[in-house]
N, C-alpha and C positions, 0 to 999 in steps of 0.2 A: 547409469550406463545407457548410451544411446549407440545405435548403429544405423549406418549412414550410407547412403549410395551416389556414387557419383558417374556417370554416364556422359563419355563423350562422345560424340556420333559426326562423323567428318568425311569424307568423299571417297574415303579409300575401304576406312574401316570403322569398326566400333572398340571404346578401348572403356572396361566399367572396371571401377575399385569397390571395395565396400572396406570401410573405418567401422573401429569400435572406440567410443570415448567413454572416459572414466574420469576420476578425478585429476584434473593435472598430466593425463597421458589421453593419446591418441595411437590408436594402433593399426597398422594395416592389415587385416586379414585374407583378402585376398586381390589378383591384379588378372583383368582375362581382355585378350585383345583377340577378335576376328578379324577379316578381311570380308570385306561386306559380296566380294567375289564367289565367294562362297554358298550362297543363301539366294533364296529366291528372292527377299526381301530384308530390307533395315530389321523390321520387327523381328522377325526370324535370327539373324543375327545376334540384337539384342536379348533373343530370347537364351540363345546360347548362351553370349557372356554373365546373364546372372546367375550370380553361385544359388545354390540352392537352398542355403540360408538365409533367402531373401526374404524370408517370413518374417523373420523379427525385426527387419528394417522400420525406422523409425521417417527415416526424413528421405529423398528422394531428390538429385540436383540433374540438370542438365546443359546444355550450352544448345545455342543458337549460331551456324558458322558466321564469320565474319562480313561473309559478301551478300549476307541477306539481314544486313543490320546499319545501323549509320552511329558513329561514335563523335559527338559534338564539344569542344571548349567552349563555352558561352562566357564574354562577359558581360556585368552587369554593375550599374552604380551601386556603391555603398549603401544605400538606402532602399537598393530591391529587398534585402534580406527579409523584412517582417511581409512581403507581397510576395515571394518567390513562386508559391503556386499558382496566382494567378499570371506574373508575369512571361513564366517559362513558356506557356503555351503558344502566346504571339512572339515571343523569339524562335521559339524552332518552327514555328508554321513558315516564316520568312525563307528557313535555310534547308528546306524539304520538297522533292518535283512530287509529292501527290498531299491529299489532305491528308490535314492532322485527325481527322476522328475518324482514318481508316490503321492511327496505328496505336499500339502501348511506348509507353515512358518511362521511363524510371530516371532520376538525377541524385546526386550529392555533391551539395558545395565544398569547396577545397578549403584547406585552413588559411587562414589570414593574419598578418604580424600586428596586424593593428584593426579598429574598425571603421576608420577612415579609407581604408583601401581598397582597391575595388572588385569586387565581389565574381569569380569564377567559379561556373557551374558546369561538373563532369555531366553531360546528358549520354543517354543510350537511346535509342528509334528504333521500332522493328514494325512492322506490318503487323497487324493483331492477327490476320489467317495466316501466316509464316510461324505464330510463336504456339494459335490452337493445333496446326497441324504437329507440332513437336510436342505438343503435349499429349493430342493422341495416339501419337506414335509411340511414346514412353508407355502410356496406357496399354495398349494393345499387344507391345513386346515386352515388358516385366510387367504389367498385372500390376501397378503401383500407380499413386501420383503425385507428380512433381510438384514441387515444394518451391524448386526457384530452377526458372529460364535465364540463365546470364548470358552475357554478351561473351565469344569465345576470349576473347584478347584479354577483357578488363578481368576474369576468372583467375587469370594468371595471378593477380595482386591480393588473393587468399593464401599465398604460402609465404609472403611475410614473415607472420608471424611464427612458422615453423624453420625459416631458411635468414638466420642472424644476420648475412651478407646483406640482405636484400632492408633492412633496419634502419641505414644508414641514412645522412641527410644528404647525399645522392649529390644528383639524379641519378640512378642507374636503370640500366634498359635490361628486359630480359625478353627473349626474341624464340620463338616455339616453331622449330623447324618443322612442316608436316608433309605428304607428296607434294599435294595443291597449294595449300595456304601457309602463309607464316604469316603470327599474330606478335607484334613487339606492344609491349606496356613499358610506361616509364611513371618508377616509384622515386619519392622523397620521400623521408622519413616513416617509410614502408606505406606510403599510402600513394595510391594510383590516381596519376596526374593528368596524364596523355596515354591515348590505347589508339593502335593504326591495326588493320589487317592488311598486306598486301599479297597481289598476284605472283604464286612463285612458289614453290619450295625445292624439296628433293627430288621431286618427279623430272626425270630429264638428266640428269646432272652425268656426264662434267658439261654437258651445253649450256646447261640452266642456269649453273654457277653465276657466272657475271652479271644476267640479267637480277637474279637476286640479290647480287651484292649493289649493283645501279638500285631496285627497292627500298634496299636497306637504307644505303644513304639521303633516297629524296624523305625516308622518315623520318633521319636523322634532322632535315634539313626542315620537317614540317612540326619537330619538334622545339627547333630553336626559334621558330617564326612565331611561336605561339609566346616566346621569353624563355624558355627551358634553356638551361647550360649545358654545354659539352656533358657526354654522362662521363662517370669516374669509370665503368664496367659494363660491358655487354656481356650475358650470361647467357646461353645457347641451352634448349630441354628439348624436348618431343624425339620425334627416330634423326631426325637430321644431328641432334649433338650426340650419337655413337658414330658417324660417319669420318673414316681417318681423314689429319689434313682439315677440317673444316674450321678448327679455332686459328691455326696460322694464316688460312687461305683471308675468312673476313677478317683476321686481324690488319692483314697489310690492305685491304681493300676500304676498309674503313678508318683506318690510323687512330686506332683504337685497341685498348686491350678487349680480348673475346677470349671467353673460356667456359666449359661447363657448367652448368647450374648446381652446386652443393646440394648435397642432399639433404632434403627436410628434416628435421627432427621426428622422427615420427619410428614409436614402436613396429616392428615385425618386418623390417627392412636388411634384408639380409647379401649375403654376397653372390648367392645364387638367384635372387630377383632382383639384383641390382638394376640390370637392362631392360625389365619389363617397368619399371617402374622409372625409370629414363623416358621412356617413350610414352606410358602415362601420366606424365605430371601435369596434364592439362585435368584431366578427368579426376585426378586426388585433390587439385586445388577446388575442383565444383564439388568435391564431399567436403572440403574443409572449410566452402561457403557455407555453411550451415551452420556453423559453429559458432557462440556466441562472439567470437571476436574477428569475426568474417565484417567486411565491408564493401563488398563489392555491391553491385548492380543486379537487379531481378526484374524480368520484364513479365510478369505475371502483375500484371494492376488494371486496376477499370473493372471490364466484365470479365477478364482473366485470372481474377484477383484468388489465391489458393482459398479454399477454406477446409480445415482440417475436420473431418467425418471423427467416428467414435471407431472405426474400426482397428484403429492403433492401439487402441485397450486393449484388444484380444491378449495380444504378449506382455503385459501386463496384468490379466486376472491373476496369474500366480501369485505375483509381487504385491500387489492389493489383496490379494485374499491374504498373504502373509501379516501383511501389516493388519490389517482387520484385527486378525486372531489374537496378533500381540495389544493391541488397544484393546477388546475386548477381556485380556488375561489382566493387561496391569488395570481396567477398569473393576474389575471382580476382586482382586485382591487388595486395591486400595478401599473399595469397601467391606469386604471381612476385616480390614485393618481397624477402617476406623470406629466397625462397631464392635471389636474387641474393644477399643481402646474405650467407647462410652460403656459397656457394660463393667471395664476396671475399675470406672469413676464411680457406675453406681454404686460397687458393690464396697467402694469406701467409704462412698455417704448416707450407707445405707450403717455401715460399722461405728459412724462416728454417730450418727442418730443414735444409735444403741446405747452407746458411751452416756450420751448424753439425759436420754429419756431416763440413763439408771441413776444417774445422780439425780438427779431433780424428779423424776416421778416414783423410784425404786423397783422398777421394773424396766424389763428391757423389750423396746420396741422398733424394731428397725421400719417398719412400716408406715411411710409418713401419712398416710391418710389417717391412723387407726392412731397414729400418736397427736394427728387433729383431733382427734374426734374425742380424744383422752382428756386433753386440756382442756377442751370447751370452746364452746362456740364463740365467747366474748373475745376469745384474742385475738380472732381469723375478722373480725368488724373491718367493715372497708374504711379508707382515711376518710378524714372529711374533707368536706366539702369546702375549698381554700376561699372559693370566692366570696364575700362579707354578704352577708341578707341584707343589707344597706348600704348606699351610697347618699354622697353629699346630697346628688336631687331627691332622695327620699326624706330627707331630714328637713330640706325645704319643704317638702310637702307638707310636713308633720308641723313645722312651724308654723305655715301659714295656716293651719287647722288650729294651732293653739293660740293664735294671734286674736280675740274676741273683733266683732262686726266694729266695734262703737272707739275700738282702739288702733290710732295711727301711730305704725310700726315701718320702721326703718332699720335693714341690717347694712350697717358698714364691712363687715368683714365674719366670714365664714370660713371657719378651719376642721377640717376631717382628716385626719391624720390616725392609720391605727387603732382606729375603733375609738378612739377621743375625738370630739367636736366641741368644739370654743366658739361663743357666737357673742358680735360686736354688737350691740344693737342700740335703738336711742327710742327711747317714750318717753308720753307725756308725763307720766308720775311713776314715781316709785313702786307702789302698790299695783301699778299696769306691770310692773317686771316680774312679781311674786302671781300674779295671776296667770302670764305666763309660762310659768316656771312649773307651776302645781297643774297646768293641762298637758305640760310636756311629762311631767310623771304618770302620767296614765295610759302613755304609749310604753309598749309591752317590753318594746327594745330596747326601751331608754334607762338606763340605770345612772342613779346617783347624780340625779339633776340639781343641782346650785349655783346659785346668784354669788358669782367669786366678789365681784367690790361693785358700784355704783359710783356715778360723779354726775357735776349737772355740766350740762353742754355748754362751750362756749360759745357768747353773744346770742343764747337763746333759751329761753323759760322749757329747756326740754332736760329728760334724765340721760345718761350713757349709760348703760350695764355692758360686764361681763358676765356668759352666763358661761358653765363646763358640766360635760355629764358626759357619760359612757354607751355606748354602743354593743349590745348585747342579747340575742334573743335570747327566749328559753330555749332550753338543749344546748345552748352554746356558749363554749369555754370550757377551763379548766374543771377541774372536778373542787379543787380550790376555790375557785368563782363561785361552781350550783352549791358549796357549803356555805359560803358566805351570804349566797342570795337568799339561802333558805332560813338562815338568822336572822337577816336584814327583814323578810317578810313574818319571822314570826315577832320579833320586834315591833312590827308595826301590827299587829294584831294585837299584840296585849294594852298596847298603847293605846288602841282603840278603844279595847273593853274597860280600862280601869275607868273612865268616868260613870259608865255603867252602876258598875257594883259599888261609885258612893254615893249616888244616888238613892240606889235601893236601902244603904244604910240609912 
């Protein structure tokens, strides 16, 4: 929920709304017009019309009159689009009597049916001391600060989205009758095309009459020069459309239908502020620019530029200290959850331990240190160690150690595969293979070294062996393997001895 102020400040008088928004609705809470007659001063005035729930306001809007502003059509070729901010500057420098870096800007390009077409840019122009002086005036008479400077006229094309008439693919004009000024904008497809302010309103009337309906039309006239069609509707708001007689009087002066502005869609509009709220729909539409589906114009840019302070928190500590407490609540509770939920696991793995230590040990241990410690140290052995204590180039090492000085050795083909090594190899003589053979069984790793077949080389007085043998230190292998290695070597020890003891015979 945000709340909003909207502040319009115009020659006669001051006219301030304040909106509450929520989800999907907007509501007007309250509507206060002075007559600046009144008051020693604007500020003064302004100081009156805000409610005094102006604490909790969020966003802060205001206007800028008409005759201290310039509202520009620009066009531009099709391919200004990706250069627009650089281009816009020397276009409106062209069409401005003082310099451009004595004022603020703000622009939006208009929609296009194609992108070959060529490119129209809505501008607003104001004097940068014209738009700080409104800002510190806003300042000074509500104690706030503004949010967005609009242009009076282009403001008007924020109720859109609130006033379904105004939706349409047009053109239609809606024309803010005030003492001094009336500001007309002309929307398509609810989006603001062309904005005029002219000299004139109610101030004077019935003298005035004419000379404003003559305004009316050269806008009419400065709207069709730009390419704008005849509008379908002229919609009449501000104090001039309560004024009897005024929709018949500019209907026959303009040959045009003219009738009241519909009322906005908007909560807390009742039948007894119907009329205040007639006469401010200038100053609702500048709270309704705030709103995310607001498009108008803001001449706060450059060194004007808003930047939002922290002091908007204040109405918010509640709302945060709220939410705080609930993240803190569901953070506490999700963890009591989930270590409920790990002390239920323990205390099943601690039962199924139980289970288990009573079958297989006959006691029951739910303690799984104390049911380590039961079993014994041998079953808790860490794995081994996967990587081999030898590779291919270790077994060439070991070959070339068992290859004697005085024998020329030649390996063809060398296979390690698996802890098996198969080696291709070619000597001089037969007896150089079995000499080989009996140096490689004296490496510790080697197990089960044999000469698989022998052939002699073709087209050469040399031998070919295959030789195979195992890859194996001690400690390593199956328990399968150290039984087998341990018969294999006591085998060779008796084998040893028996010549021995026939000797001694």
């Amino acid at each position: 929920m945000s709340w909003l102020l909207g502040i319009d400040i115009g020659h006669q008088s001051v006219r301030v709304v304040q909106l509450r928004t929520s989800y999907r609705h907007v509501t007007l809470e309250s509507v206060q017009e002075r007559s600046l007659s009144e008051f020693p001063s604007i500020a003064d005035a302004i100081r009156a019309c805000v409610p005094a729930s102006h604490a909790r306001t969020e966003s802060v809007a205001t206007n800028l009159e008409g005759d201290r502003e310039f509202i520009r059509l620009l066009d531009l070729p099709p391919t200004a689009v990706k250069q627009l901010a650089e281009v816009l500057p020397f276009e409106l420098e062209a069409q401005l009597p003082f310099e451009l870096d004595q004022t603020v800007f703000d622009s939006r390009p208009l929609p296009r049916h194609s992108s070959s077409e060529p490119l129209q840019v809505l501008c607003a122009v104001a004097r940068t001391d014209d738009v700080r002086e409104r800002i510190d005036l806003i300042r000074s008479g509500a104690g706030l600060e503004p949010q967005n400077v609009e242009p009076a006229c282009v403001a008007l094309g924020n109720l859109a989205p609130f006033v379904p008439e105004l939706q349409g693919e047009g053109p239609i004009a809606v024309a803010h009758l005030d003492t001094d000024l009336t500001d007309v904008v002309f929307l398509k497809s609810g989006q603001v095309h062309f904005a005029r302010t002219v000299s004139g309103g109610t101030g004077g009337l019935p003298a005035s009459a004419v000379p404003l309906a003559r305004d009316l039309r050269q806008t009419l006239m400065a709207w069709r020069a730009v390419g704008g069609a005849v509008p379908t509707a002229l919609y009449l708001t501000g104090p001039g459309a309560l004024l009897s007689g005024a929709e018949a009087f500019l209907t026959s002066e303009l040959g045009m239908p003219v009738t009241p502005l519909p009322t906005p869609k908007l909560e807390g509009i009742t039948p007894e502020n119907t009329a205040a709220v007639i006469r401010a729909t200038r100053a609702i539409a500048l709270g309704l620019g705030l709103t995310p589906r607001a498009r108008g114009l803001n001449l706060r840019r450059g060194p004007l530029a808003y930047e939002r302070g922290y002091g908007f928190l204040r109405d918010k500590v509640p709302l945060l200290a709220g939410l705080g407490a609930v993240i803190a609540v569901s953070f506490l509770f999700s963890t009591w959850v989930e270590a409920h939920t790990l002390a239920t696991q323990r205390d099943t793995l601690e039962e199924a331990l139980g289970l288990v230590t009573k079958q297989v040990l006959g006691e029951t241990i739910r303690d799984p240190e104390k049911a380590m410690d039961t079993v014994g140290p041998g079953t808790t052995g860490a794995d081994e160690d996967p990587m081999p204590h030898m590779d291919a180039f270790d077994v060439l090492v070991q070959l070339s150690k068992a290859v004697p000085d005085d024998i020329v050795h030649d390996v063809e083909e060398l296979d390690v595969q698996r802890g098996k090594v198969t080696i291709n190899g070619i000597v001089p003589t037969i007896p150089d293979t079995q000499t080989i053979a009996d140096n490689l069984k004296e490496v510790a790793c080697f197990r089960n070294v044999k000469v698989v077949r022998t052939s002699q080389a073709v087209n050469a007085d040399k031998q070919k062996y295959v030789m195979e043998f195992e890859i194996r230190c001690p400690g390593e292998g199956t328990d399968k393997d150290k039984k087998k290695d341990k018969e294999s070597a006591a085998a060779e020890a008796a084998s040893s001895e028996a010549p021995v003891k026939a000797e001694g015979k």
